[in-house]
C-alpha beads as a LAMMPS data file, in Angstrom:
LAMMPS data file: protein, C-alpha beads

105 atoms
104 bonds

1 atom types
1 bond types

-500.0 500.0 xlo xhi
-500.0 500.0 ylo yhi
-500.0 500.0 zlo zhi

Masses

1 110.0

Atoms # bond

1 1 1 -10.807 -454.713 410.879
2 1 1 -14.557 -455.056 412.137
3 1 1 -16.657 -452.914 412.929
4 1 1 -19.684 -453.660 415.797
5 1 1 -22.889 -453.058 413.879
6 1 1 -24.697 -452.296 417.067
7 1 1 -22.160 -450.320 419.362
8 1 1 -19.867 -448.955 416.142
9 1 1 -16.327 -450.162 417.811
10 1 1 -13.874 -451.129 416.192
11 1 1 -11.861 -454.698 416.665
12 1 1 -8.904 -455.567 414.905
13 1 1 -8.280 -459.808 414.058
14 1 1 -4.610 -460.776 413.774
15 1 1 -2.687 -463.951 413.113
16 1 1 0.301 -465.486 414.464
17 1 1 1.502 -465.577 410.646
18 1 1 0.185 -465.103 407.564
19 1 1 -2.905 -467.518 406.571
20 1 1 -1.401 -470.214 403.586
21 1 1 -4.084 -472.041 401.721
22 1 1 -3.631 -475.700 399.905
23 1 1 -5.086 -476.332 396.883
24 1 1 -6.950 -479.697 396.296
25 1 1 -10.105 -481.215 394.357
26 1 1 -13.061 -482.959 395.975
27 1 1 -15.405 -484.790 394.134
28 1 1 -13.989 -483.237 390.731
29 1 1 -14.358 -479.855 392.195
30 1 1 -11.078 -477.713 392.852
31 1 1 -10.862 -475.439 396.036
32 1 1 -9.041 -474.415 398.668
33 1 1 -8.736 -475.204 402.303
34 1 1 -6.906 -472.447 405.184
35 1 1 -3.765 -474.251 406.419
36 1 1 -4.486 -473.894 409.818
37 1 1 -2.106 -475.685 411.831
38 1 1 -0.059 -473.625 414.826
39 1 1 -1.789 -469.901 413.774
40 1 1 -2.931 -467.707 417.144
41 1 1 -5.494 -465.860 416.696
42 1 1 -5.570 -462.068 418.180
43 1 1 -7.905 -459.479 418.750
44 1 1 -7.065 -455.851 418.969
45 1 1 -9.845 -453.468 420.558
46 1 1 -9.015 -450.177 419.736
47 1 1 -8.866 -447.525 422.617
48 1 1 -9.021 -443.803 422.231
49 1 1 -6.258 -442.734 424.158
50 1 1 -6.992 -439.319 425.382
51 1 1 -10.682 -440.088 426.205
52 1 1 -10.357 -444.056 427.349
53 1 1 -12.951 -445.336 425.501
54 1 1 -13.537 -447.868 422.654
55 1 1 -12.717 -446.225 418.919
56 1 1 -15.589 -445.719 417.028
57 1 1 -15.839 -446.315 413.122
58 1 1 -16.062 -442.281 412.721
59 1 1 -13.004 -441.681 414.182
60 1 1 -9.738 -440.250 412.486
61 1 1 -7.580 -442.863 413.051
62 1 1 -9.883 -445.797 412.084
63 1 1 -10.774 -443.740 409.066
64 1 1 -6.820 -443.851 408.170
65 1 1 -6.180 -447.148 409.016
66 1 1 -9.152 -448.409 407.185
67 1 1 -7.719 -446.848 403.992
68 1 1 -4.177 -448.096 404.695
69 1 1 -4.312 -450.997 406.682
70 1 1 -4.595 -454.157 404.268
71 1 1 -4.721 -458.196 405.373
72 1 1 -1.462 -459.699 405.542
73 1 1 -0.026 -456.325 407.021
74 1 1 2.694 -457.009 409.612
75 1 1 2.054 -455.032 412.814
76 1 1 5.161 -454.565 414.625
77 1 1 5.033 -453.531 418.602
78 1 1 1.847 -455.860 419.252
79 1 1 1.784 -459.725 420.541
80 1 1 -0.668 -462.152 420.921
81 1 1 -0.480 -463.016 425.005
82 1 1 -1.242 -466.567 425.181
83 1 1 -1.782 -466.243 428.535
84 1 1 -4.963 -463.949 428.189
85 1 1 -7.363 -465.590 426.020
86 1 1 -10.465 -463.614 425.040
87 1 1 -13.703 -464.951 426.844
88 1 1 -17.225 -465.433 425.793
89 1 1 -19.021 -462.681 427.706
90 1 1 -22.363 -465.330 428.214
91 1 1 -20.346 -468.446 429.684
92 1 1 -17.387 -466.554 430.909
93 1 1 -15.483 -469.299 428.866
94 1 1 -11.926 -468.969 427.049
95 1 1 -12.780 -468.754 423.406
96 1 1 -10.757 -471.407 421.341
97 1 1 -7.746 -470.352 420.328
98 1 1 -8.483 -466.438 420.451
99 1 1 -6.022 -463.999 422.576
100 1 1 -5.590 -460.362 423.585
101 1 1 -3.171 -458.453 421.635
102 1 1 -0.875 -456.314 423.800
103 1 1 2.231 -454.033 423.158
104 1 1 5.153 -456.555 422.491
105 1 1 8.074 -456.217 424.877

Bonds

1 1 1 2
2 1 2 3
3 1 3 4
4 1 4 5
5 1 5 6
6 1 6 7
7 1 7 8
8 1 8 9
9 1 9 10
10 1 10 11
11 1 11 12
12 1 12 13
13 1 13 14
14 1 14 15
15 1 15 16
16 1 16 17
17 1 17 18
18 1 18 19
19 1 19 20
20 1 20 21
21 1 21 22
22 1 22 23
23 1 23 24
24 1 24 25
25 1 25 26
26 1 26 27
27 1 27 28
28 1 28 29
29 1 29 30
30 1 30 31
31 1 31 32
32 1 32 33
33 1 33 34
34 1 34 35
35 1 35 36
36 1 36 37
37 1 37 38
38 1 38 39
39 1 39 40
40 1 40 41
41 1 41 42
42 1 42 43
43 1 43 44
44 1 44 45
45 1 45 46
46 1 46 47
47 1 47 48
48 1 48 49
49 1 49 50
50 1 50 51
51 1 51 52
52 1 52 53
53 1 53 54
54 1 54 55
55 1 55 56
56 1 56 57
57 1 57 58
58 1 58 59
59 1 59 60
60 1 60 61
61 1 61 62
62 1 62 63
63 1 63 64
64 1 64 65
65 1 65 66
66 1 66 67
67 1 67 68
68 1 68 69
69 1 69 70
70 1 70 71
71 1 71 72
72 1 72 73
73 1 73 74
74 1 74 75
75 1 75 76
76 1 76 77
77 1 77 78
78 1 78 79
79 1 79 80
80 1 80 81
81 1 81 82
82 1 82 83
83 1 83 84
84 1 84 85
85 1 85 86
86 1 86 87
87 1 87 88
88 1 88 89
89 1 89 90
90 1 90 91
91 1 91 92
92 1 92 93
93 1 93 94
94 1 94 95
95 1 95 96
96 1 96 97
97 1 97 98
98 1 98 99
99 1 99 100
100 1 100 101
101 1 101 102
102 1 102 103
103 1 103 104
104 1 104 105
């Protein structure tokens, strides 16, 4: 869940699956890299349904699913719609590999 630090809305980020890392060493050094292969990417903006507008951080709902929500949390009755990719609000360009999240049917 982020938060806008200008305009205070709230987005949720989802994945297709959960994110896997594999472990390996470079140059002596062990790390990590994020498996990455066949994950959407989703974005969630949160909607205030009796008033219509974007969810701010202060409100009640954000507050409870800021204490509950955790990463990794499944989030049944939402799907990523590959055929609505989010666009860059400059170019008016599809962003790579990001979608709108709608109500699953």
């Amino acid at each position: 869940m982020r938060v806008n630090a200008n305009t205070k809305n709230v987005t949720i980020y989802v994945t297709s699956s959960p994110r896997q890392q594999a472990a390996l060493e470079v140059l002596g050094f062990a790390m990590a890299l994020r498996v990455q292969d066949s994950i959407l990417n989703g974005q969630l903006n949160l909607v205030d349904p009796k008033t219509g507008t974007s969810m701010k951080s202060d409100h009640p709902l954000v507050k409870k699913m800021q204490a509950s929500l955790k990463p990794g949390d499944a989030m049944p009755g939402l799907a990523i719609n590959q055929d609505n990719p989010v666009v860059d609000l400059e170019t008016g360009e599809p962003l790579r590999n990001l979608y709108w999240i709608e109500a699953a049917v």
